[in-house]
C-alpha positions in Angstrom: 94.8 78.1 12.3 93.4 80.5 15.3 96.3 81.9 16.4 97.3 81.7 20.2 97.9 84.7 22.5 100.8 83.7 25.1 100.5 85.7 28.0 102.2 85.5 31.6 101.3 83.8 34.8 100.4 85.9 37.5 101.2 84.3 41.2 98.8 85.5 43.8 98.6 84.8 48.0 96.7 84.0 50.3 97.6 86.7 52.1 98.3 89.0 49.9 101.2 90.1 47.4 103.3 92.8 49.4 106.8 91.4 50.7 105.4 91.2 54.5 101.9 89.4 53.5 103.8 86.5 51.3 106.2 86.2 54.2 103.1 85.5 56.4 101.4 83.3 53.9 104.2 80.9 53.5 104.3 80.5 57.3 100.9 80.2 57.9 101.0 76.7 55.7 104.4 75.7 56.6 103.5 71.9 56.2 101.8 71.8 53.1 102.4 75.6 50.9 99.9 75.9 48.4 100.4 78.7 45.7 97.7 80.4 44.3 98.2 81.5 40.1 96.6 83.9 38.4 96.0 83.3 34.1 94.5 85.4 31.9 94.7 83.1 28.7 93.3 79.6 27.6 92.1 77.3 29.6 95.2 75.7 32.0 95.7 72.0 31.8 98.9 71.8 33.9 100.4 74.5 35.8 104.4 73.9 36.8 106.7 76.0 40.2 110.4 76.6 40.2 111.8 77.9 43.5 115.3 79.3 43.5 117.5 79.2 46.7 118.1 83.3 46.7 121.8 83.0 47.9 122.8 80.3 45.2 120.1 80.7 42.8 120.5 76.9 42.9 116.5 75.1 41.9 115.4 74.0 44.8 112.4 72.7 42.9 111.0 72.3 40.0 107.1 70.3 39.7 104.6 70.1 37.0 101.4 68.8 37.8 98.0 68.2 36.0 94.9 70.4 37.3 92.5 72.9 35.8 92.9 74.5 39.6 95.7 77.4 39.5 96.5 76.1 42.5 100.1 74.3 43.2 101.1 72.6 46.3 104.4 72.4 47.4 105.1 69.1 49.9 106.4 70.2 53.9 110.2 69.8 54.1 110.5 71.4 50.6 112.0 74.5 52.3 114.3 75.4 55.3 113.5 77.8 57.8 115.0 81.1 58.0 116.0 81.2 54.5 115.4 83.5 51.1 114.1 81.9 47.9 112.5 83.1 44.4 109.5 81.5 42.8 108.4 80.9 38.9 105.2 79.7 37.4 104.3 78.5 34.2 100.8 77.0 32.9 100.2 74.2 30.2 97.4 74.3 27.8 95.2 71.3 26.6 98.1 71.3 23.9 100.8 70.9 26.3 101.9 74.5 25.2 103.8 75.9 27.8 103.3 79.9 28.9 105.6 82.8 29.5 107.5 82.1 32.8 106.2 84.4 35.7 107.9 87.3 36.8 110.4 86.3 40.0 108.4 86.6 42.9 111.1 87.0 46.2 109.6 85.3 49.3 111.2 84.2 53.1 110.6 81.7 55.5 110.3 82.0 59.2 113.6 81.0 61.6 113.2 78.4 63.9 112.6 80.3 67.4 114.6 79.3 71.1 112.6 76.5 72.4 114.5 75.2 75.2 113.9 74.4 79.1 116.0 77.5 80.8 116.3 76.6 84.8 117.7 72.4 84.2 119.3 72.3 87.9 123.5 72.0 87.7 124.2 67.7 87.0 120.3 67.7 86.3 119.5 67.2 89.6 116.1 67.8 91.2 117.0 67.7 95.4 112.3 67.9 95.6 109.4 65.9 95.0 108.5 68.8 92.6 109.7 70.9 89.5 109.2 74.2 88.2 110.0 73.7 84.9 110.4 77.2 82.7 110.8 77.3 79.4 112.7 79.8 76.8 110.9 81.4 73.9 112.6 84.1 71.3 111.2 84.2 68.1 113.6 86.5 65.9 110.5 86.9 63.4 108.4 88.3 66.3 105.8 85.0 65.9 103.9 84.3 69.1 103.7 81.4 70.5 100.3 79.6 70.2 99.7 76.3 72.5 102.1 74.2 73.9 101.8 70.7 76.4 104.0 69.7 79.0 105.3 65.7 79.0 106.4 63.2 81.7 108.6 60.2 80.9 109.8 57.6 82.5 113.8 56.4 82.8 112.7 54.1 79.6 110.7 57.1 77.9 107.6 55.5 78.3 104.5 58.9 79.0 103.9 59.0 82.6 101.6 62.2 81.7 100.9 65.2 80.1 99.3 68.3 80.8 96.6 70.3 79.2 97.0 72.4 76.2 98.4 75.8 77.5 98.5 78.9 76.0 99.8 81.2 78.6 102.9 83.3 77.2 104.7 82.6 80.6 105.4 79.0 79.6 106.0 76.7 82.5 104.8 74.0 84.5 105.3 72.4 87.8 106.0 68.7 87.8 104.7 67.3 91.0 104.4 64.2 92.9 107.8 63.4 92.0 109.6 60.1 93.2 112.8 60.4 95.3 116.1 58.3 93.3 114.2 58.3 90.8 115.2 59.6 86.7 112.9 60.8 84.6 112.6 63.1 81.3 111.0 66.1 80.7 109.7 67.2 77.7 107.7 70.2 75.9 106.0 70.1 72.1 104.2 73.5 71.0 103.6 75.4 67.9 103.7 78.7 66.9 100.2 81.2 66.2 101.7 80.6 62.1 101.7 76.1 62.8 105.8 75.8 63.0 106.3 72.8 65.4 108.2 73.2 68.6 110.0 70.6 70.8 112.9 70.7 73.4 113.7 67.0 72.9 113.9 64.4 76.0 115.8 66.0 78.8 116.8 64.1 81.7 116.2 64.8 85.0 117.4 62.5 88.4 115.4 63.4 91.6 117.1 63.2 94.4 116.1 64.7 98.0 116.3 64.2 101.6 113.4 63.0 103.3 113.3 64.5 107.4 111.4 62.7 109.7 110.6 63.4 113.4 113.1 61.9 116.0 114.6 62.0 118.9 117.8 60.3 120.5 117.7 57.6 122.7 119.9 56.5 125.1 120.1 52.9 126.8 121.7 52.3 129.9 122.0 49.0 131.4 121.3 48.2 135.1 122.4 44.7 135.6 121.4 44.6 139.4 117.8 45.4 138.3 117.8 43.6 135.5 116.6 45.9 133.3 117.7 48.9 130.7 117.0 52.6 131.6 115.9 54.5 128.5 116.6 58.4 128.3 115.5 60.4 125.5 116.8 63.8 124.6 113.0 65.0 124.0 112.7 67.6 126.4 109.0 68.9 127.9 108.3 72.5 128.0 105.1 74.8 128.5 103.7 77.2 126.0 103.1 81.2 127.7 100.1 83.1 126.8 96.2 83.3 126.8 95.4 81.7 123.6 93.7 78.5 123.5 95.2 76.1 120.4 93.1 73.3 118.6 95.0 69.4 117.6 94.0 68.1 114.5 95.7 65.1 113.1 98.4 65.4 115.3 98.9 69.0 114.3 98.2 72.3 116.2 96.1 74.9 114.6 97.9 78.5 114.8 95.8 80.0 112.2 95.4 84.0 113.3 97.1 82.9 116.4 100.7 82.7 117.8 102.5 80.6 120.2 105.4 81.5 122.3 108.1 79.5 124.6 110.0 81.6 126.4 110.8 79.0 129.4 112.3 75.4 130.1 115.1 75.4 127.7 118.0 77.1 126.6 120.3 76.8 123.4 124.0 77.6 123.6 125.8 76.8 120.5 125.1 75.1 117.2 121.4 73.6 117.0 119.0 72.6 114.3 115.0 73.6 113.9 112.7 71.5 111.9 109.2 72.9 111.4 106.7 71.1 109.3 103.0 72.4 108.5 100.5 72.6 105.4 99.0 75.6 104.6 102.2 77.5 104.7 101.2 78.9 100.6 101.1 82.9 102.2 102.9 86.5 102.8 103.7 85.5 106.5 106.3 85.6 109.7 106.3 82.1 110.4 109.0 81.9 113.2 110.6 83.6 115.6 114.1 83.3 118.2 115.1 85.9 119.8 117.4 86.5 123.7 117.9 89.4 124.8 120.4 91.4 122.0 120.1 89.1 119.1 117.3 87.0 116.9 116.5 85.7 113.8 113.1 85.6 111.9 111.9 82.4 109.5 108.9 84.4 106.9 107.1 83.3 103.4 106.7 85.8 100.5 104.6 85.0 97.3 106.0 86.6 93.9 104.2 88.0 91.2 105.3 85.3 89.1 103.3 82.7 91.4 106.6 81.2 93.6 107.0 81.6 96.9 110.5 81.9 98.5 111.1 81.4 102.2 113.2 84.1 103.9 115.2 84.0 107.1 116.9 86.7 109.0 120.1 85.9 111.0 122.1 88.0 112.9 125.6 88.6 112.1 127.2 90.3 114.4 126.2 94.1 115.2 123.8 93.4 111.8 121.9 90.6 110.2 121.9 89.8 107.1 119.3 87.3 105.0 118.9 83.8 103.1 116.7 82.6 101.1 115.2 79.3 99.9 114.8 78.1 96.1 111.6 79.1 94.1 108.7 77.0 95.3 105.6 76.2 94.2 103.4 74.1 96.1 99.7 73.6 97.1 98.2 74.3 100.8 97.8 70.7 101.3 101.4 69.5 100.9 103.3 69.4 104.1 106.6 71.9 104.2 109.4 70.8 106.3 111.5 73.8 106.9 114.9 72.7 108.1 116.7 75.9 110.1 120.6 75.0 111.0 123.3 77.1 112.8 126.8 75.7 112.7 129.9 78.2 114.2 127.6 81.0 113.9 126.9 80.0 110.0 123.0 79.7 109.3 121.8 77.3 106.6 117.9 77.3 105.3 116.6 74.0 103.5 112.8 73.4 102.5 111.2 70.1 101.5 107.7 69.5 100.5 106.0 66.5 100.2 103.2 66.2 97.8 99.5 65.4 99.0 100.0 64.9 102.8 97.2 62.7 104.8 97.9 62.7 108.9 98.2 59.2 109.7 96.7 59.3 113.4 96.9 61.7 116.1 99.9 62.4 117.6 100.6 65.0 120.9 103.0 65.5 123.3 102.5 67.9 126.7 101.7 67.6 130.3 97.7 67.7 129.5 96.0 65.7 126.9 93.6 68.2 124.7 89.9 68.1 125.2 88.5 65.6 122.9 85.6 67.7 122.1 
């Protein structure tokens, strides 16, 4: 009888055999592993892997299967994240003879990075019709992100939508269009550059928000010897100064590269409130002005570099001023921005609303002389 040489398997990787590459390799097919064996013998029948958890040297398995390919494949879920194992393999002959075991090859797996939304308001409470939703990313393996997608649900979980995939590594998106009273979960599902899935779960969000409209008071007063009602309205009438001519569209003035000043007709003692509503407000801009003749404040827009805009108003405060600023915003220059300006005992609050995809309904004006229709 020919007598047989036993000799031991060799396990080889994808990427390589250094400590770093088979860390890499076992990542990179992190659903489905598939070992590659070298064998310098006879012809392989069956080839079999034993993994060792590294802490407990407990078998964490242990598979045989029937191939002339000296390759093995090791099902997704076999392993944990984040943890050390050792690895084994033996080949089979057409005899069923089994070879040397391997030498101990010592390999790690990837830990699960921080994948979590980071700016949830306090109670989960939205108070705007939109949402810039941020997201946290740490990797302790230094593993990049590599695309990720954005979800909308509805109170029942049902997909409202879902964005494109992204690939920015600033991950966020902003959720518009949203309804007021109104709950709603967000979601986010990625993967790493290496294919380890990523989700944040369903998290709930309620939406919440005031809603300012244009109004005025108005006071009845009966007359009975008439027999009528006189109506009075608090709406009071006043004249623009300056040179510039202005443009009405849609019921809305065009101060584009222009400015507008009333500095007669009214005056404002105490506490008051200051609604101004526009589109096109997405700039680096003073917006508005009040002033008399020792104190003022200022209402302006700045864009960040990491594409929100905050509004900023100046107030005085005694021999100084001092400065307040609105929530993150991110918009587009076709939503109409209600900025809501309120002074109360000398205390100064600034709110901002925006309401998604504005159309004018009609034209409305008010003054002493109807604008030239052409």
């Amino acid at each position: 009888m020919k007598r047989i040489q036993r000799k031991k398997v060799i396990i080889k990787w994808h990427a390589g055999t250094s400590l770093w590459q088979c860390r890499f390799a076992l990542i990179a097919l992190r659903g489905i592993m598939v070992v590659s064996l070298s064998w310098d013998g006879n012809r392989a029948t069956a080839n079999r892997i034993i993994i060792y958890d590294y802490d407990t040297n407990r078998t964490v398995f242990d598979d045989t299967v029937s191939t002339y390919l000296l390759k093995h494949t090791i099902p997704a879920n076999t392993l944990a994240n984040g943890k050390k194992y050792i690895m084994q393999a033996q080949t089979y002959d057409a005899r069923r003879a089994p070879s040397a075991l391997s030498d101990k090859v010592l390999f790690y797996t990837f830990e699960t990075p921080d994948f979590y939304f980071e700016n949830i308001p306090e109670n989960s409470l939205v108070e705007n019709a939109s949402f810039a939703a941020s997201i946290h990313y740490y990797s302790p393996d230094w593993e990049d992100i590599g695309k990720y997608i954005f979800y909308l649900y509805d109170a029942s979980k049902k997909k409202l939508f879902q964005s494109g995939e992204l690939t920015d590594d600033d991950i966020r998106y902003n959720y518009k269009g949203l309804d007021n009273n109104t709950v709603y979960y967000i979601r986010c599902m990625g993967v790493t550059v290496n294919g380890m899935e990523l989700d944040t779960g369903y998290i709930e969000i309620t939406v919440r928000f005031e809603n300012p409209n244009q109004y005025a008071r108005v006071y009845a007063t009966p007359i009975p010897s008439q027999g009528c009602i006189q109506v009075a309205s608090n709406l009071v009438i006043i004249q623009y100064n300056g040179t510039d001519s202005f443009t009405y569209t849609d019921g809305m003035i065009d101060l584009r590269d222009k400015t507008l000043y009333y500095d007669k007709g009214f005056l404002i003692r105490d506490d008051f409130t200051v609604l101004i509503r526009g589109i096109r407000l997405w700039q680096n801009a003073d917006i508005f002005k009040m002033s008399n003749n020792s104190l003022g404040l200022t209402l302006s827009s700045r864009i960040y570099h990491n594409g929100q805009l905050r509004f900023r108003l100046l107030v005085p405060n005694g021999a100084g001023s001092y400065l307040l600023y609105s929530e993150p915003l991110v918009f587009e220059n076709e939503d109409m921005v209600t900025i809501c300006v309120r002074r109360k005992q000398n205390v100064y609050q600034l709110k901002v609303f925006i309401e998604p995809g504005f159309s004018a309904e009609g034209d409305m004006w008010y003054g002493i002389e109807r604008p030239d229709k052409t």
